[in-house]
C-alpha positions in Angstrom: 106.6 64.9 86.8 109.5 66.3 85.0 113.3 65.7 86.2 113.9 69.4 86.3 114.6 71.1 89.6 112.6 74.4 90.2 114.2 77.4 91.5 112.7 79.7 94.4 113.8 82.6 95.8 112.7 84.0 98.7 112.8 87.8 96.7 110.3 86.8 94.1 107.4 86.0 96.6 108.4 89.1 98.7 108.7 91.3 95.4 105.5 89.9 94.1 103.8 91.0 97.6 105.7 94.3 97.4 104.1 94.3 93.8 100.7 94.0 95.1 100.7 96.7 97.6 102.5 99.5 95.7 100.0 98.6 92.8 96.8 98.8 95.3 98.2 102.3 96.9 99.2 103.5 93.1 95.2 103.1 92.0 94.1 104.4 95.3 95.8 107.7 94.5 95.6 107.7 91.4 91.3 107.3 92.0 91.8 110.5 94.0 93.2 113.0 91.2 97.1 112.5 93.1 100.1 111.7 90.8 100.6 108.5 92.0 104.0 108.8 91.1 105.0 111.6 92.9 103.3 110.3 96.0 105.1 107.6 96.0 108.6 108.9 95.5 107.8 111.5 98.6 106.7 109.0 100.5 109.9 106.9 99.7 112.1 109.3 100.3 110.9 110.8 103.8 108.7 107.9 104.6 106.1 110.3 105.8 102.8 108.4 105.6 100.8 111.7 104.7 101.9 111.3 101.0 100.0 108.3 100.9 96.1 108.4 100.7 94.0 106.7 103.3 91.2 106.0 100.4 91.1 102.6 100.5 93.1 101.9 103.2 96.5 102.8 100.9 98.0 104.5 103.4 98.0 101.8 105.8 99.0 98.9 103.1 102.4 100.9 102.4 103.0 101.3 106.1 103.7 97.3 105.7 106.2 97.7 103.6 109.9 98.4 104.5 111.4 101.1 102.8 114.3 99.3 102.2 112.6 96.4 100.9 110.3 98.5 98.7 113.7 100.0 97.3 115.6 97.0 96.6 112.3 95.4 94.8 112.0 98.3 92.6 115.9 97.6 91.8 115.7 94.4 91.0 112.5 94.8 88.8 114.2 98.0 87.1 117.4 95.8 85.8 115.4 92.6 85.4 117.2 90.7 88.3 
């Protein structure tokens, strides 16, 4: 056991989780010929759920997320902080 004292934050298991479910909904449209992309920045911006695919249960997974959290875990991943 070392004498060095981990560091947790509570972001990096959320952003990890957020991670997870934007990847899962990004291969689900992208399986169905969307632009995965695009979807998503719709679907960010008006949170209307009917940019976001049902195939595999996408639309449902993103549903879990809060836009607000989704948002500041793209920040933080976009300037490494």
């Amino acid at each position: 056991m070392s004498g060095e004292t981990a560091i947790f934050s509570i972001h990096d298991k959320k952003d990890y989780e957020i991670h997870e479910i934007v990847q899962q909904v990004y291969d689900a449209l992208k399986e169905k010929g969307y632009n995965p992309v695009n979807q998503l920045v719709g679907y960010i911006l008006s949170e209307d759920p009917t940019y976001i695919t049902t195939y595999k249960n996408a639309r449902a997974l993103i549903r879990k997320v809060d836009r607000d959290d989704l948002l500041q875990a793209m920040l933080r991943s976009y300037l490494n902080v």
